[in-house]
C-alpha positions in Angstrom: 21.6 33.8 14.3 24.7 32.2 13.3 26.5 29.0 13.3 30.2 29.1 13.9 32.2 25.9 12.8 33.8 25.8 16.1 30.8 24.3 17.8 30.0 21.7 15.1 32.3 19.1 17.1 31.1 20.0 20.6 30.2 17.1 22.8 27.0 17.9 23.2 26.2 17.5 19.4 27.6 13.6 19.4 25.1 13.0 22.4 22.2 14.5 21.0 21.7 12.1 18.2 22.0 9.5 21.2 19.3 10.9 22.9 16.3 8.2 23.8 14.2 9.6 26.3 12.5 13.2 27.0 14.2 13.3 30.4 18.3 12.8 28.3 17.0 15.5 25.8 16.3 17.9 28.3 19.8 17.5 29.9 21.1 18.3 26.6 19.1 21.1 26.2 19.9 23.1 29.6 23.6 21.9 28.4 22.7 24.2 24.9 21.5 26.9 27.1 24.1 26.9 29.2 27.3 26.7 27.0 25.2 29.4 24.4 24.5 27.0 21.4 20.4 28.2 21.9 21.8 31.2 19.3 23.5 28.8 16.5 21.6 27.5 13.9 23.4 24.4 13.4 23.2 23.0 17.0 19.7 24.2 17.2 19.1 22.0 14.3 20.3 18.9 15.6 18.0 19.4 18.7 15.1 20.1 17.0 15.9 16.8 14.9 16.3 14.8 17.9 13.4 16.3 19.8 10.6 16.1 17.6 11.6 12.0 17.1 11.5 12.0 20.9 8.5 14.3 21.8 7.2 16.3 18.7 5.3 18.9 21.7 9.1 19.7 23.2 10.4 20.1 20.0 7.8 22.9 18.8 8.1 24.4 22.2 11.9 25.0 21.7 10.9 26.2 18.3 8.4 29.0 19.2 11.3 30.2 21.6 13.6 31.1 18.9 13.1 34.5 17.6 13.1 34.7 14.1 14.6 31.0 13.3 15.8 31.0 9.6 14.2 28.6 6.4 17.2 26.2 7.5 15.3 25.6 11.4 11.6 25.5 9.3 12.7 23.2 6.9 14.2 20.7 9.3 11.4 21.2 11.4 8.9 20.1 8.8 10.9 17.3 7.3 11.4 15.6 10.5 7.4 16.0 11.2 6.7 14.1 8.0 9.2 11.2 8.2 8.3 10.6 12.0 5.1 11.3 12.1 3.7 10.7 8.4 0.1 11.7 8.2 -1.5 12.2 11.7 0.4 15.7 12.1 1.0 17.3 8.2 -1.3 19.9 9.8 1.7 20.7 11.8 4.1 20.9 8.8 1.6 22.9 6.8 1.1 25.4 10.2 4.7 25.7 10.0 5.1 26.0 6.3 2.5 29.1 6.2 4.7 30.6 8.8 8.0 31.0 6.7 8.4 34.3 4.2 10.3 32.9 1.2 10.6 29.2 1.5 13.6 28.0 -0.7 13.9 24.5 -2.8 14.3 22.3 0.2 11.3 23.6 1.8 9.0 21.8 -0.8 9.8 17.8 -1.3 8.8 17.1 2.7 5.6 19.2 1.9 4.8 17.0 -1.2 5.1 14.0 0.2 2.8 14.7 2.9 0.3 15.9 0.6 0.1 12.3 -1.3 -0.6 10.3 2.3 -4.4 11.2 2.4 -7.0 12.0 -0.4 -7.9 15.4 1.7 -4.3 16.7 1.7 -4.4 16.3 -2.3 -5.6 20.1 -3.3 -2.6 20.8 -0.7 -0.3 19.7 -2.8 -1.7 21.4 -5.9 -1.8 24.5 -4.1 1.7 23.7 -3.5 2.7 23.1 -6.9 1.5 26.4 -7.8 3.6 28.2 -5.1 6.7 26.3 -6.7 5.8 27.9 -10.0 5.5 31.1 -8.4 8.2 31.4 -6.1 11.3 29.6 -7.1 13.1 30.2 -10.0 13.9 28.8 -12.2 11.6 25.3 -11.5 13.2 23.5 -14.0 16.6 23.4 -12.9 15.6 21.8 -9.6 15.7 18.7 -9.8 14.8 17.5 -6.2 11.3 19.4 -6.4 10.3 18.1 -9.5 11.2 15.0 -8.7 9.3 15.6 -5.0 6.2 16.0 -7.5 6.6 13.7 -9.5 6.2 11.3 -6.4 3.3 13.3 -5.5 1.2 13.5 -8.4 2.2 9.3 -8.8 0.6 9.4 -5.2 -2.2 11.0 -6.3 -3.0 8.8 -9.0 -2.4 11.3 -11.8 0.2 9.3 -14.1 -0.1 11.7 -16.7 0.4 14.6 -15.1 3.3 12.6 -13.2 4.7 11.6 -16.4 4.9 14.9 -18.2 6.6 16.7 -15.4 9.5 13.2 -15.3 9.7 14.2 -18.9 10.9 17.4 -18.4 13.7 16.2 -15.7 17.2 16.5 -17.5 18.6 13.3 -15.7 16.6 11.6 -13.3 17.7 9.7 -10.4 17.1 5.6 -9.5 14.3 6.9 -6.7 12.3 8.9 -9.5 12.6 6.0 -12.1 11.4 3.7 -9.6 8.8 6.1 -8.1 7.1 6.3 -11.7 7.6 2.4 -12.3 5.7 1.7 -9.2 3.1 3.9 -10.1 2.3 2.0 -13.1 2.1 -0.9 -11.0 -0.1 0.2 -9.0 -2.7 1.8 -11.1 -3.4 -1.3 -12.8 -3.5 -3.5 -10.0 -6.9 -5.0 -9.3 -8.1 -4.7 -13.2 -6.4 -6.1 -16.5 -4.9 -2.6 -17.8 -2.5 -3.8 -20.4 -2.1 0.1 -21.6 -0.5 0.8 -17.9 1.2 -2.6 -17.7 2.9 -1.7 -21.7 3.7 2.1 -20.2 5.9 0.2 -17.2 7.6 -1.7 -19.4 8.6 0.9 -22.0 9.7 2.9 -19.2 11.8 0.0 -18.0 13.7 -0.4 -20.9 14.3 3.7 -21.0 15.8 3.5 -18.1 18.1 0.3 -18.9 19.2 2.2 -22.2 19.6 5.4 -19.7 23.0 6.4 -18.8 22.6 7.6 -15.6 20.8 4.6 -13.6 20.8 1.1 -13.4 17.6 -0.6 -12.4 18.1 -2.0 -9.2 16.0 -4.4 -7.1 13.0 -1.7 -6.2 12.8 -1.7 -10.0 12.1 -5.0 -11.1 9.7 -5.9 -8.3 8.0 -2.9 -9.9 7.8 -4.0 -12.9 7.4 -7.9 -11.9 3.9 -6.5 -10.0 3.0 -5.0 -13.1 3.5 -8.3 -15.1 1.5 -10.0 -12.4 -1.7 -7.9 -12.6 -1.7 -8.1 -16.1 -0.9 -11.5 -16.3 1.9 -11.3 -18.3 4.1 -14.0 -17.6 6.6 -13.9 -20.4 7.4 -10.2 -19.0 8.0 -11.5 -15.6 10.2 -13.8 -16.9 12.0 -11.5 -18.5 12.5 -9.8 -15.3 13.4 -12.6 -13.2 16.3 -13.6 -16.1 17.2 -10.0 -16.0 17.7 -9.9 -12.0 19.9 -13.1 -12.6 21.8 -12.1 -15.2 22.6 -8.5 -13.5 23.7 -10.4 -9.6 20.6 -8.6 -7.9 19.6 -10.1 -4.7 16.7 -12.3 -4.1 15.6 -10.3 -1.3 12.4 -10.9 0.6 10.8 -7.8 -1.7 11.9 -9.1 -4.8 11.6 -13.1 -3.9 7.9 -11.8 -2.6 7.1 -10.3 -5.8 8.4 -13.5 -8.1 6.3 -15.9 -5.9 3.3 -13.6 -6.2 3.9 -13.2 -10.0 4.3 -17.0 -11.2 1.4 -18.1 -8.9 -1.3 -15.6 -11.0 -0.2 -17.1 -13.9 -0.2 -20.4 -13.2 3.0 -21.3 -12.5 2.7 -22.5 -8.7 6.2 -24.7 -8.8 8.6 -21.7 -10.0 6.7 -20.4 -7.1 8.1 -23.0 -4.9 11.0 -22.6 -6.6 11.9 -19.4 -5.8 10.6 -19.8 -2.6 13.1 -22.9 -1.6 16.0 -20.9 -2.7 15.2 -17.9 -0.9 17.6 -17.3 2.1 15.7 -15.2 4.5 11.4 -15.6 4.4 9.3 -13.3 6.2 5.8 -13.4 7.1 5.1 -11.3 3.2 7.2 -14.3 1.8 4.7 -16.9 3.1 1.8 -14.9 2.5 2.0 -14.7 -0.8 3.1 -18.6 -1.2 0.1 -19.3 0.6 -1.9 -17.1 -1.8 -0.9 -18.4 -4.5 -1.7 -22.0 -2.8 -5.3 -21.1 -2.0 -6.2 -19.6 -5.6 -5.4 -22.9 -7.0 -7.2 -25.4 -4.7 -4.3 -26.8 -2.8 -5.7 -26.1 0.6 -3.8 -28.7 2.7 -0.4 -27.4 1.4 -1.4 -23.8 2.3 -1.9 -25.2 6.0 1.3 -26.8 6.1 3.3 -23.7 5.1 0.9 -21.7 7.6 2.3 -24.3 10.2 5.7 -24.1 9.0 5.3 -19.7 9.2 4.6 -20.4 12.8 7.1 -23.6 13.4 9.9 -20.9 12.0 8.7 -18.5 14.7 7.2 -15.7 12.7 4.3 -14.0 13.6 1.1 -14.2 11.3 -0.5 -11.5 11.1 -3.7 -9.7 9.0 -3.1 -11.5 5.3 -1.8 -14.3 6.4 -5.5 -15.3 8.3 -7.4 -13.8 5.3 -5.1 -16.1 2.6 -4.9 -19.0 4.7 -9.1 -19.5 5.3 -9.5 -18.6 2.1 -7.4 -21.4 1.2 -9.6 -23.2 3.5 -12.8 -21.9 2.0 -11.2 -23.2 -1.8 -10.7 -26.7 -0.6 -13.8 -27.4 1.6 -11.7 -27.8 4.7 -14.2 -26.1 7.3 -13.2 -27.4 10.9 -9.3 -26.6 9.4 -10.8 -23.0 8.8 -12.8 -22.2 11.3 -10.2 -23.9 14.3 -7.3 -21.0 12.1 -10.3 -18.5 12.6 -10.9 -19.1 16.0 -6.9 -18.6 16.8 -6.8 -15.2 15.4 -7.9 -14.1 18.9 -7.2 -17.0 21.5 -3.6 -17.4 20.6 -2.4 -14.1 18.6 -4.5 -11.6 20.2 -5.4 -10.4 16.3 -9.3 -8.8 16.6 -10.8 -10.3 13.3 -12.0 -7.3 10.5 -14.3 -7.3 8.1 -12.1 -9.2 5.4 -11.6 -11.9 8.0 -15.4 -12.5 8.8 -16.1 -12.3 5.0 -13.4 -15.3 4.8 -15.6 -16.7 7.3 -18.4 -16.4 5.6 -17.4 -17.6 2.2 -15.9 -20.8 4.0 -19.3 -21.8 5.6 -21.3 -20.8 2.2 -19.6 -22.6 0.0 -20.1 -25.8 2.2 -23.9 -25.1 2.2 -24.0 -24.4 5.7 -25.7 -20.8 4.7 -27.2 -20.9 8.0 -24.1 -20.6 9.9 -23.2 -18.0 7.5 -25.9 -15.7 8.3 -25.8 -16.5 11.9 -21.9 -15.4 12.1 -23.1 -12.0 9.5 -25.4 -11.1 12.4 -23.4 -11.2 14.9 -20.3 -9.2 13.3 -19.1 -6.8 15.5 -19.1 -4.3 12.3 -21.1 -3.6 9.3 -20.9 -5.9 6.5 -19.4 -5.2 3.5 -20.0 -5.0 0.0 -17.3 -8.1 -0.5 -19.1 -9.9 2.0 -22.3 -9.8 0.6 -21.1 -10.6 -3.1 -19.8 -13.5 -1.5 -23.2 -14.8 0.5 -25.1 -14.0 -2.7 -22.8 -16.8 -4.7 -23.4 -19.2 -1.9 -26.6 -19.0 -2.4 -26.3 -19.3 -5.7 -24.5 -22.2 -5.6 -26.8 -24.3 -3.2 -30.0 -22.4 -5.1 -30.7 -21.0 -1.6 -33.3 -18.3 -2.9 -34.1 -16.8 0.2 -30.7 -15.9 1.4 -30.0 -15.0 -2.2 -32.7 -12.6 -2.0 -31.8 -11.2 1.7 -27.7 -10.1 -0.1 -29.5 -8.5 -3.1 -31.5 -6.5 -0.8 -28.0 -5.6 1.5 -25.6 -5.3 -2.0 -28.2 -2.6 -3.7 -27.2 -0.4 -0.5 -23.6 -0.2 -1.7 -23.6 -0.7 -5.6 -26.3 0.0 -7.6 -24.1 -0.4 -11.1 -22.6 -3.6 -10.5 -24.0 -6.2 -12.8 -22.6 -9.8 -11.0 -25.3 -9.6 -8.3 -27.9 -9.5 -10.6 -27.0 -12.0 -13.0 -26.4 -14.1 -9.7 -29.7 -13.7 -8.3 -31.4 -14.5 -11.9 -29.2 -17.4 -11.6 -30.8 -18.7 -8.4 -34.4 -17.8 -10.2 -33.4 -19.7 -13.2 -32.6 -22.5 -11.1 -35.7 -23.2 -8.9 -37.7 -22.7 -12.6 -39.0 -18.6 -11.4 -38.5 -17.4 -14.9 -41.0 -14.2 -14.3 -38.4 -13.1 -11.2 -35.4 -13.6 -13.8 -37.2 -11.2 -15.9 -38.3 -9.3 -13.4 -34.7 -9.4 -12.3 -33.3 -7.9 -15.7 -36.3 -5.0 -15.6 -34.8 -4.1 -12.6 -31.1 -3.6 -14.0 -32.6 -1.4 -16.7 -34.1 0.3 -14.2 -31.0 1.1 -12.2 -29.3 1.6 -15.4 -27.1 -1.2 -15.2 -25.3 -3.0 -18.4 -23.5 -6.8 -17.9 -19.9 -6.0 -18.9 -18.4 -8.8 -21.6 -16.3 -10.9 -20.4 -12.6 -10.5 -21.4 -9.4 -12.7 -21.8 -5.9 -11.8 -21.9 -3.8 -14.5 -24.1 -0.2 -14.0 -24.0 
């Protein structure tokens, strides 16, 4: 099979990239057959590019056609598959992949980042990783695979592993940096993990003192996520001075980050701040403004910039419902909530979830109308969650509604045994109403399920 330079400017290869529709694409491709270019590697390419954007089944049907198509046609092949089509066909690109003799160093970074979509294609990309190890030569001089597993193995979770193989990169580029920074933002989001948080920003200042990169925008919203799980407000600030003093934009990404950032620690007018002098806002934008309004009680604010999201015509869409009755639920306004509630569907055509009845839930429970709560856990459409029933059990808690309190125990031991908050809640309710033998029975039956109370913690900066 060949590819002779002379057909690299045919006609045919400026339409194909053009091509829209299944019926265009096979024009072109009787056009290929015609003129000969069905024995040429490069045009080839370019239709299997195209084709398996349009239809991925015409595309592997032109592909079983050619006999004996070179690593070139397989590799294209599979890296379109994964970009287009991300998880719901790496089968395909793994099919594919078992099917080439000696797969070369472009053959691998497509495979690896299929393997970190979905916890089941994980031992994939081990098994990958070995093959690497095995087959090319020499690994370490290949930059674009070890950076394809570093990605991977930051994917999987496995930041040490990730780390040590970025270590061993000679130079690496901005996306590697960045796809290690975000890792460490990630990890620790969700839990205080001030290790993680002080491993993002050594790496940080690396790669400012690195003379290769620059840090660019993906990296300081990296590292401004990191500052905002761990609470770390100086180091955001740092960040934000940084992206002044360097003339980075304030995107929506990076704009999105700071707002989210300042309002965890506190700091809900640099929030506004930087949300005022934003030029562009999207529905992320607002979200997090009205996030950040909701944690800190100002409910009726968080309503007027979910008015002003729709006044600007932007669509709401899953977080936006879930932050904005929950800012509902923090500030007692109940007929605000439940009318926002109640729009998901009549206006936007949004089917509520599980997060969105939990919401619900929480924003009649903490208004001690439990009743209503239990009524509207009833009639979910799905199962209840174990967020859903944590958050029953503390409105019963707080209105001393033993019953009900008892009825979430009896739902949350279904889903966590080890977790110590529903407990102490429940011998909170006991406490309460004076049942000081159920309180005791109440610790008997954390020792029995093994269960300790975790201290609380503070982090002071």
């Amino acid at each position: 099979m060949t590819s002779p330079s002379t057909s690299n400017n045919h006609r045919c290869l400026n339409l194909i990239s053009k091509c829209k529709t299944l019926d265009n694409l096979k024009q072109i491709h009787g056009q290929f057959l015609t003129i000969g270019f069905s024995h040429h590697t490069f045009p080839l390419s370019k239709l299997l590019l195209s084709s398996s954007t349009v239809c991925l089944p015409y595309a592997l049907s032109i592909f079983r056609r050619i006999s004996n198509p070179s690593v070139f046609l397989y590799n294209t092949l599979i890296s379109s598959i994964v970009s287009n089509h991300q998880s719901t066909q790496t089968h395909l690109a793994f099919s594919l992949y078992a099917q080439i003799s000696r797969p070369n160093e472009f053959t691998y970074p497509s495979l690896f980042k299929a393997s970190g979509f979905h916890p089941r294609w994980h031992p994939h990309g081990r098994a990958l990783h070995a093959h690497v190890l095995k087959l090319l030569e020499p690994v370490s001089h290949d930059r674009f695979v070890q950076a394809a597993l570093v990605g991977f193995y930051a994917n999987c979770g496995k930041l040490r592993a990730a780390r040590s193989l970025f270590d061993r990169i000679t130079e690496p580029d901005l996306a590697t940096w960045n796809t290690l920074l975000a890792a460490y933002a990630s990890e620790g989001e969700g839990e205080i993990n001030l290790g993680l948080h002080e491993e993002c920003l050594r790496l940080f200042l690396n790669m400012r003192i690195s003379p290769c990169v620059r840090p660019n925008e993906v990296s300081l919203v990296a590292l401004m996520k990191s500052s905002a799980g761990s609470g770390d407000l100086c180091g955001g600030v740092w960040a934000h001075v940084y992206l002044l003093k360097c003339n980075l934009s304030l995107n929506q990404f990076v704009g999105t980050s700071l707002i989210d950032l300042y309002s965890k620690c506190g700091c809900l007018s640099f929030a506004r701040k930087v949300f005022d002098e934003m030029h562009k806002r999207d529905t992320l934008c607002y979200n997090a403004m009205i996030r950040g309004l909701a944690v800190h009680g100002f409910g009726q604010v968080a309503i007027g910039f979910y008015k002003n999201l729709i006044a600007q015509g932007l669509a709401p869409d899953d977080a936006t419902f879930v932050v904005t009755i929950s800012a509902c639920s923090h500030s007692g306004l109940v007929d605000e909530g439940l009318q926002i509630f109640n729009s998901m569907t009549a206006i936007y055509g949004i089917e509520p979830k599980v997060e969105h009845y939990g919401c619900l839930v929480d924003l009649l429970g903490r208004s001690g109308r439990l009743e209503e709560a239990e009524e509207c856990i009833k009639k979910m459409p799905m199962k209840p969650n174990a967020m859903l029933w944590r958050s029953f059990l503390g409105s019963a808690q707080i209105h001393n509604d033993l019953e009900r309190g008892e009825i979430a125990l009896e739902n949350l031991l279904g889903f966590e045994t080890e977790n110590s908050g529903k407990y102490v809640l429940l011998s909170n309710i006991y406490a309460g109403v004076d049942r000081w033998d159920d309180v005791e029975k109440t610790r008997e039956l954390m020792k029995d399920h093994r269960v300790n109370k975790s201290p609380g913690i503070s982090t002071i900066n």
